[in-house]
C-alpha positions as CSV (number, residue, x, y, z in Angstrom):
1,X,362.0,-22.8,80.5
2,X,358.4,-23.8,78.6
3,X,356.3,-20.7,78.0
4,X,352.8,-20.5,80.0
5,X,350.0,-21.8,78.2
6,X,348.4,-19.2,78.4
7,X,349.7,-15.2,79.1
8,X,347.7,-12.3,79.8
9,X,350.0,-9.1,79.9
10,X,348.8,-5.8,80.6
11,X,345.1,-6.2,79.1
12,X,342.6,-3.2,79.4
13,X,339.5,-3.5,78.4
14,X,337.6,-0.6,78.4
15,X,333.8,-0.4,76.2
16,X,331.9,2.4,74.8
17,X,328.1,2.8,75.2
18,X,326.6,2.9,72.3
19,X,323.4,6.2,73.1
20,X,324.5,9.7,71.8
21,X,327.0,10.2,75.0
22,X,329.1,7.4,74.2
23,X,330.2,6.7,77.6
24,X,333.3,4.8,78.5
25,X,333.6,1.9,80.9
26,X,337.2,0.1,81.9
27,X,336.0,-3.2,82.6
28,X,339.6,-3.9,83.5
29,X,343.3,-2.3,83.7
30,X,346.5,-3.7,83.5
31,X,345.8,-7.5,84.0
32,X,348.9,-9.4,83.9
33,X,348.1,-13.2,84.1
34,X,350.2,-16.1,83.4
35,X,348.6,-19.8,83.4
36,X,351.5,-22.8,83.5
37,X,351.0,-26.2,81.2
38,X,348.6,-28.1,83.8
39,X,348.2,-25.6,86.4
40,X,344.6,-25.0,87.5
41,X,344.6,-21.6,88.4
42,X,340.9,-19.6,89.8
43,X,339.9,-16.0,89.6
44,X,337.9,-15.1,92.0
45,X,336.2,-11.8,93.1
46,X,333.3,-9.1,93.5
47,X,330.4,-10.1,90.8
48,X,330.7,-7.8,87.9
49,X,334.4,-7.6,88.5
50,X,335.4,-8.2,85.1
51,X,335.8,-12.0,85.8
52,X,334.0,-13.1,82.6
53,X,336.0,-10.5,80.5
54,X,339.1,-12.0,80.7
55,X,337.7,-15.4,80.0
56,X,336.1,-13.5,77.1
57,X,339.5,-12.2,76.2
58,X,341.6,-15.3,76.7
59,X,339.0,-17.6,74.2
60,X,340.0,-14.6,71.7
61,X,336.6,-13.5,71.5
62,X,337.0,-10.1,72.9
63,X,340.4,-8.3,71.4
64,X,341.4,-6.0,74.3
65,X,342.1,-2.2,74.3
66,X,345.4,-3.0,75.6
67,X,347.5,-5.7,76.2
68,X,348.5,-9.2,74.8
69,X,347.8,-12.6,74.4
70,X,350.4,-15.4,74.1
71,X,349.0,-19.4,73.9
72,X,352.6,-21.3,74.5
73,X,354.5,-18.4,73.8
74,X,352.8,-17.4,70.5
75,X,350.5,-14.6,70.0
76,X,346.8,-15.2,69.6
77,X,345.3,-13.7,66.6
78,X,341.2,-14.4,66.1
79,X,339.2,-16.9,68.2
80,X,341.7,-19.6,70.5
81,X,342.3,-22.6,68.9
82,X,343.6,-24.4,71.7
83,X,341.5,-23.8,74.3
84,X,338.0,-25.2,75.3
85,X,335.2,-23.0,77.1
86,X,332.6,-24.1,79.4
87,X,330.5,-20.9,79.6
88,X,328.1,-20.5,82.4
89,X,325.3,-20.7,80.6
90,X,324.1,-23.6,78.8
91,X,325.3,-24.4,75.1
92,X,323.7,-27.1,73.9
93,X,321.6,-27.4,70.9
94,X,318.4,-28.5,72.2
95,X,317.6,-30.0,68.6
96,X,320.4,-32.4,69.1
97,X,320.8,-35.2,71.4
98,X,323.9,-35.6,74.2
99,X,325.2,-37.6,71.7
100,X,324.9,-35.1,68.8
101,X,326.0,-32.2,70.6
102,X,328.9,-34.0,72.2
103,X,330.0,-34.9,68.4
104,X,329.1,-31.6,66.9
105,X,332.4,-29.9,67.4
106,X,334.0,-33.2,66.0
107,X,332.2,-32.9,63.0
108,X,332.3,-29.1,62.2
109,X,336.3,-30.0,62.4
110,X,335.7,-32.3,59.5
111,X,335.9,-35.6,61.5
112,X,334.1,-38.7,60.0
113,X,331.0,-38.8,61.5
114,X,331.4,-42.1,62.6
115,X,334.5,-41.5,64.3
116,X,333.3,-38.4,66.3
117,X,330.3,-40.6,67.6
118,X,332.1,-43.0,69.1
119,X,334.5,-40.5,70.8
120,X,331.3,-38.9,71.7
121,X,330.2,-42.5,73.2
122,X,333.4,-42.3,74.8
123,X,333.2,-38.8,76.6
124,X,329.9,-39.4,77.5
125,X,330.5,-42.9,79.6
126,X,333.6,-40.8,81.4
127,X,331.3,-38.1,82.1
128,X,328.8,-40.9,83.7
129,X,326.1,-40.6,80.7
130,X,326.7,-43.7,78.6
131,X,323.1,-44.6,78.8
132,X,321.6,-41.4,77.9
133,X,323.1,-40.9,74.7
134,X,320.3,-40.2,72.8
135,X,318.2,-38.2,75.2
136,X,317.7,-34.3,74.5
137,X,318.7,-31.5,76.5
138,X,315.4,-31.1,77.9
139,X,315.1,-34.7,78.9
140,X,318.1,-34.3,80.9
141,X,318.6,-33.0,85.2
142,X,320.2,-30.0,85.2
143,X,323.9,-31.9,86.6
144,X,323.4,-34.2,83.3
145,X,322.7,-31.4,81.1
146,X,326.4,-29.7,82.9
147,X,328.1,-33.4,81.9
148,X,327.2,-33.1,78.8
149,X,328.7,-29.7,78.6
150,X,331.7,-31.4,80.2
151,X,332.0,-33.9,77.6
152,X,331.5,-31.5,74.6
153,X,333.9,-29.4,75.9
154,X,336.7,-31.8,76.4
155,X,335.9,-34.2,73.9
156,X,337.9,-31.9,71.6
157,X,340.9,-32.6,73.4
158,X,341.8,-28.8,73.9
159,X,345.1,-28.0,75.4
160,X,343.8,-25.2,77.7
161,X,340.0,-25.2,79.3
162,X,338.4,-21.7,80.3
163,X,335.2,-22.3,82.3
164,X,333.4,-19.8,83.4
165,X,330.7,-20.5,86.9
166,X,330.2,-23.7,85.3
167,X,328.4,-25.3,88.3
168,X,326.8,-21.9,89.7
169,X,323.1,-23.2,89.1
170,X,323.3,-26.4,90.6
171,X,323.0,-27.5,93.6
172,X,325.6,-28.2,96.4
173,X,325.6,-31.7,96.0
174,X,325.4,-31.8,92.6
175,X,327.7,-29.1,92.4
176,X,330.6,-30.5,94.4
177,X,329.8,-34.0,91.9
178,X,330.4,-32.2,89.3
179,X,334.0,-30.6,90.7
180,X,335.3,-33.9,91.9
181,X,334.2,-35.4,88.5
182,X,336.1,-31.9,86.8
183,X,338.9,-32.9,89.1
184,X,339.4,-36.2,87.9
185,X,339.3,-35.8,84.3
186,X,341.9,-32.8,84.7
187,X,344.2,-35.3,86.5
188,X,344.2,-37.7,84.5
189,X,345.6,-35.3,81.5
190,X,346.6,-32.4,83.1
191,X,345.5,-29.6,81.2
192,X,345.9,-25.9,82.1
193,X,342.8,-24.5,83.0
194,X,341.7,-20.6,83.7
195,X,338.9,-21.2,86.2
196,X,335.9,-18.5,86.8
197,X,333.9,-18.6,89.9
198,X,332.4,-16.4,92.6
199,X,332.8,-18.7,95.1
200,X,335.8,-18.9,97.3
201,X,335.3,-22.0,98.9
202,X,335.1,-23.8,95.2
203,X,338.3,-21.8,94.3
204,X,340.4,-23.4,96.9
205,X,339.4,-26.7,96.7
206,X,340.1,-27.1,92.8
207,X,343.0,-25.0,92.6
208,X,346.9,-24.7,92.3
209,X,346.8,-21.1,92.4
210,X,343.9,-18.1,93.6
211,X,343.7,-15.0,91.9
212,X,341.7,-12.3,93.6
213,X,340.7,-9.4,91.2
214,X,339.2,-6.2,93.2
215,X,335.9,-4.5,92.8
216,X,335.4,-2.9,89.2
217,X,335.5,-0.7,87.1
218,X,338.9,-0.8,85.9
219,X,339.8,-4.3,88.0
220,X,342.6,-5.5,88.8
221,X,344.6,-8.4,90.7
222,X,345.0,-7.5,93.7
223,X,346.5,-10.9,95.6
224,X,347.7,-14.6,94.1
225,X,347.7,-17.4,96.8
226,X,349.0,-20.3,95.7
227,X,347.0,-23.4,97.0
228,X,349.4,-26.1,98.6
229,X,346.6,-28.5,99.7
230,X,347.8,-32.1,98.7
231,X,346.2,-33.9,95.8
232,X,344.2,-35.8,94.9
233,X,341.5,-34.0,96.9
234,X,337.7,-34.1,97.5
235,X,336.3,-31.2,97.2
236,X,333.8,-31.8,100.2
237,X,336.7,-33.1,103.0
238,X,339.1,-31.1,102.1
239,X,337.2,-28.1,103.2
240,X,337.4,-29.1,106.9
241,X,340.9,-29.2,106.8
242,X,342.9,-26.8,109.1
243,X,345.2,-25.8,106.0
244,X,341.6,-24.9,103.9
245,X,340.0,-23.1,106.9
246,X,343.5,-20.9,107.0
247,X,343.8,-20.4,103.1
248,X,340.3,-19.4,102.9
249,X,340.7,-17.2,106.3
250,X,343.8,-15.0,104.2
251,X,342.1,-15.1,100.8
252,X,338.7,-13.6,102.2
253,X,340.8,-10.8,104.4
254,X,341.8,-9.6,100.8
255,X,338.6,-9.9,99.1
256,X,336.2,-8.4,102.2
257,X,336.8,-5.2,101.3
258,X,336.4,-5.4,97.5
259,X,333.0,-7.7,97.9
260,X,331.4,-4.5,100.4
261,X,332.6,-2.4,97.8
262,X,330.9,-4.1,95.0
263,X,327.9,-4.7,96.8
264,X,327.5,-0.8,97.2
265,X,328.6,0.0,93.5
266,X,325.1,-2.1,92.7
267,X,323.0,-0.4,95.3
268,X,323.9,2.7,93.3
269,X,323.0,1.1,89.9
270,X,319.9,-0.5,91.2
């Protein structure tokens, strides 16, 4: 049997505030997670859930206070070499062009420059951008600006691809563009991919498999649906389907409860 890709057992994270009471906070407890060789599995649940963290933790750039990390079946030590992230915020270098920061992570791996421009040229026609090469980030809409994350992301060819709200700014029809277009390119190579979002109904219609975490601190999974919509799938029709309005109708039964009870943990902070 081939090991996950990626496999979260028992992982706490808990933090310590840093003023004269030193305060501790368990993000989250005893998250076991296990993400198959092209399966694309989603986490959804109450925002400040812990969501991020164990993004955070599977790039390898959060060590947890408990817990381990395997990448196809081998430990991770340091920062994951085999995964991509696409984080929620914006990462590109607004010195550079698309082309430049589509290339950059080619060329701090030591490829010839030449070569990681034209697989830059490459990523950036299958993202839909091979005319706007060498415009900069702030000559770019905000759905080019998220190709061009896309592209510099995947140009690298990682074997597993963390993304975290990647599409949470955008608008819905540039938003569900952007996941038929994420869709596409993860078909057509099949990566495993650890999805973040806070929205259900984007959840579904990407995934193979839900995973609903409950309302921090200390969060935890509280209920796995796996998906069973047929693919290939567009991400707009597929949500009118009587299988998505039923998936979504036993996900959100779980999650009710936890969202309410998130919703008054931040009343209480505010």
């Amino acid at each position: 049997m081939n090991a996950p890709a990626l496999s979260l057992t028992g992982i706490t994270c808990t933090f310590v505030s840093r003023d004269d009471r030193g305060q501790r906070y368990t993000a989250v407890r005893d998250v076991t997670l296990d993400v198959a060789p092209g399966e694309f599995v989603s986490v959804v649940g109450p925002t400040g859930c812990g969501k991020s963290t164990l993004l955070n933790v599977a790039a390898g750039l959060l060590e947890p206070s408990a817990g381990t990390i395997h990448v196809f079946g081998e430990p991770l030590a340091g920062i994951n070499g085999r995964a991509g992230y696409m984080f929620q915020s914006e990462a590109l270098m607004p010195w550079r062009t698309a082309r430049g920061n589509v290339m950059a992570g080619l060329e701090f791996h030591g490829l010839d420059p030449q070569v990681a421009g034209a697989r830059a040229d490459e990523w950036l026609k299958r993202v839909g951008l091979g005319g706007f090469g060498d415009r900069y980030p702030h000559q770019l809409s905000g759905g080019m600006r998220k190709r061009t994350s896309l592209a510099q992301t995947l140009v690298l060819d990682p074997d597993i691809i963390l993304m975290d709200e990647p599409f949470s700014a955008l608008d819905i029809q540039t938003r569900q563009l952007m996941e038929n277009e994420v869709l596409d390119l993860w078909a057509a190579k099949r990566k495993a991919v650890l999805f973040i979002t806070h929205d259900l109904d984007e959840a579904i219609a990407m995934s193979d498999r839900v995973v609903v975490l409950s309302a921090g601190p200390a969060s935890h999974p509280i209920g796995e649906f796996v998906i069973d919509l047929p693919r290939p799938r567009d991400v707009a029709e597929v949500r009118i389907t009587p299988r998505f309005i039923e998936l979504h109708r036993a996900i959100w039964d779980v999650m009710r409860e936890e969202v309410l009870k998130g919703y008054a943990q931040q009343k209480l902070a505010a």
